[in-house]
C-alpha positions in Angstrom: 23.8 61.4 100.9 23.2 62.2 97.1 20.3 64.3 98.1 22.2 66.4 100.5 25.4 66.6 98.5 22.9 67.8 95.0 20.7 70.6 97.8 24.4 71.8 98.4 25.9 71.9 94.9 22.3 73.6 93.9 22.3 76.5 96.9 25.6 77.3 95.7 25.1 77.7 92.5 21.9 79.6 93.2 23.7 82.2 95.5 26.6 82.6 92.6 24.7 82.9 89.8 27.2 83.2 86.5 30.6 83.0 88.9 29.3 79.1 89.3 29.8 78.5 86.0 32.9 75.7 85.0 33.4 75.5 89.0 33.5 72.0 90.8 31.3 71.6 94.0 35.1 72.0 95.8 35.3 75.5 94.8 31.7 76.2 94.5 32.1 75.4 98.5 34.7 77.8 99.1 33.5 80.6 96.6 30.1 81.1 98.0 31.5 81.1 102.3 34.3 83.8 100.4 31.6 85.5 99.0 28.5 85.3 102.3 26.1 88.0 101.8 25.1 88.2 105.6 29.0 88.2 106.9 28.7 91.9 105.4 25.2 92.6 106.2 26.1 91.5 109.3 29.1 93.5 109.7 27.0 96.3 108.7 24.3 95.7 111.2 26.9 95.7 114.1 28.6 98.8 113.5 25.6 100.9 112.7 24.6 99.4 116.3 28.3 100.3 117.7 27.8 103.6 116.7 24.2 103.6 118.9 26.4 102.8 121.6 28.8 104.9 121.1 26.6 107.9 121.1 24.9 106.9 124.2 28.1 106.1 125.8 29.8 109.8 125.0 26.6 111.4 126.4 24.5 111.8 123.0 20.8 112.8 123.9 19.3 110.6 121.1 16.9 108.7 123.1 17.6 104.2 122.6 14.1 102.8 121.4 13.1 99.8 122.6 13.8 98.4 118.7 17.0 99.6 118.9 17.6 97.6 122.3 15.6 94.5 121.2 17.9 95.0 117.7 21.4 95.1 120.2 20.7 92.3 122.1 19.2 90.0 118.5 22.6 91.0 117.5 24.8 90.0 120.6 23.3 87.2 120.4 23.8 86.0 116.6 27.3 86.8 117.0 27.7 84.9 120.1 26.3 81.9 118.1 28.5 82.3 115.0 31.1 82.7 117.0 31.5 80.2 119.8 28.0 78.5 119.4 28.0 77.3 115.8 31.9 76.3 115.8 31.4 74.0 118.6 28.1 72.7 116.9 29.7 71.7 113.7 33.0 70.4 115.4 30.8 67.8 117.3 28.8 66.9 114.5 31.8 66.4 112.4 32.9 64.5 115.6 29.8 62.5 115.7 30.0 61.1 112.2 33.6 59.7 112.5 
């Protein structure tokens, strides 16, 4: 328990760098999920990929690559998981260890 609860004070601090400093692991918690990195890469990542769809949905000629397909469907599915998947995952662990 120790172990886990110094890996997650540790990650956070790593992934804030100086805005760690004189925080508690309570708001170290809640400053680095405020502050995720991949919820805009993310973001990023699907609306460059909306766009591909829009232009092949309003009759643009730009040919879809098999990446750009292979990168749609990664996608779909990543924020299928973090959406449904992973909420349902954590709220039976969380479950689990009542």
């Amino acid at each position: 328990m120790i172990g886990c609860r110094r890996v997650l004070e540790r990650a956070c601090k790593a992934k804030l760098g100086d805005a760690a400093n004189g925080k508690n692991l309570y708001d170290l918690i809640d400053a680095v999920l405020a502050n995720m990195e991949t919820t805009k890469a993310l973001s990023d990542w699907a609306h460059d990929l909306r766009q591909l769809g829009n232009d092949a949905v309003h009759g643009d000629d730009t040919p879809i690559t098999k990446e750009d397909a292979k990168q749609a469907y990664d996608l779909t599915v990543l924020l299928v998981d973090l959406l449904f998947s992973y909420p349902n995952r954590i709220a039976k662990m969380r479950q689990a260890g009542k």
